[in-house]
C-alpha positions in Angstrom: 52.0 21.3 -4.8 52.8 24.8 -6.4 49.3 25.3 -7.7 48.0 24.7 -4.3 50.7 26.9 -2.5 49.7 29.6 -5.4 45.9 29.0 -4.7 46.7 29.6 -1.0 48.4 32.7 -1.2 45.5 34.1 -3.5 42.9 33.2 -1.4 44.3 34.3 1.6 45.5 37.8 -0.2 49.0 36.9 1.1 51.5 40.1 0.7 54.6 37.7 1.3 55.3 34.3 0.5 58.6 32.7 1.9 59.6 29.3 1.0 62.4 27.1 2.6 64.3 23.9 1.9 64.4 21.1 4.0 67.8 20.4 5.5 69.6 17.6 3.8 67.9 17.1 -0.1 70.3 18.8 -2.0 73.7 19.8 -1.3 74.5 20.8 -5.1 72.4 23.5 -5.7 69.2 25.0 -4.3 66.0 24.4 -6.1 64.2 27.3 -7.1 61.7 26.2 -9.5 58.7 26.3 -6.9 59.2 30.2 -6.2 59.9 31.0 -9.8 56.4 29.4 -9.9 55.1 31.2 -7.3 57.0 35.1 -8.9 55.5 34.1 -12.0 51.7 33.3 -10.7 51.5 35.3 -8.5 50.3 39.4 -8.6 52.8 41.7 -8.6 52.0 43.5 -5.4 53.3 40.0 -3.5 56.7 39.4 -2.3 58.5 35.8 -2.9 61.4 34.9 -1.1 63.2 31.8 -1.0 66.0 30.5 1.7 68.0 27.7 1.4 70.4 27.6 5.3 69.4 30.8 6.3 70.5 32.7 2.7 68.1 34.1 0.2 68.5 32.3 -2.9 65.4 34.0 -5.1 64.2 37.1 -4.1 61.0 39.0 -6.3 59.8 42.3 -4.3 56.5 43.4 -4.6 55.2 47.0 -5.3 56.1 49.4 -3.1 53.7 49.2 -0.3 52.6 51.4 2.3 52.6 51.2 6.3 48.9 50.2 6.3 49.7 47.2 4.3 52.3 45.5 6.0 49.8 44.1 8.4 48.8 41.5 5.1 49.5 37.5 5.3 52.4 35.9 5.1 52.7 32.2 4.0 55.7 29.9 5.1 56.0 26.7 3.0 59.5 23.9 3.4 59.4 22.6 0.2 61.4 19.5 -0.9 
């Protein structure tokens, strides 16, 4: 699952990637392996965020970008 989500987000030159947790797997801690995954896989110029009940629990900001690209990809995945 997090090759394919990385293999995705190349292909379709994604500038943002957010993933989310579905409600009700773990109430201990969030699991932020998959956009550790995803930071580390990905190129630098792409933004990963992960939220877990509406908080950001991993946050890796791309390069600065300018106005022009903001109008780039963005990929939602609920991961589990």
């Amino acid at each position: 699952m997090r090759r394919i989500l990385v293999r995705e987000a190349n292909e379709y030159c994604a500038t943002h990637v957010i993933v989310g947790k579905s409600q009700g797997l773990s109430k201990i801690r969030p699991t932020i392996s998959l956009p550790r995954y995803c930071a580390k896989k990905l190129s630098k110029d792409c933004w990963v965020f992960a939220v877990d009940n509406g908080k950001v629990v991993f946050k890796r900001e791309g390069s600065p970008t300018n106005h022009v690209d903001l109008k780039g990809v963005f990929l939602f995945y609920d991961y589990f």
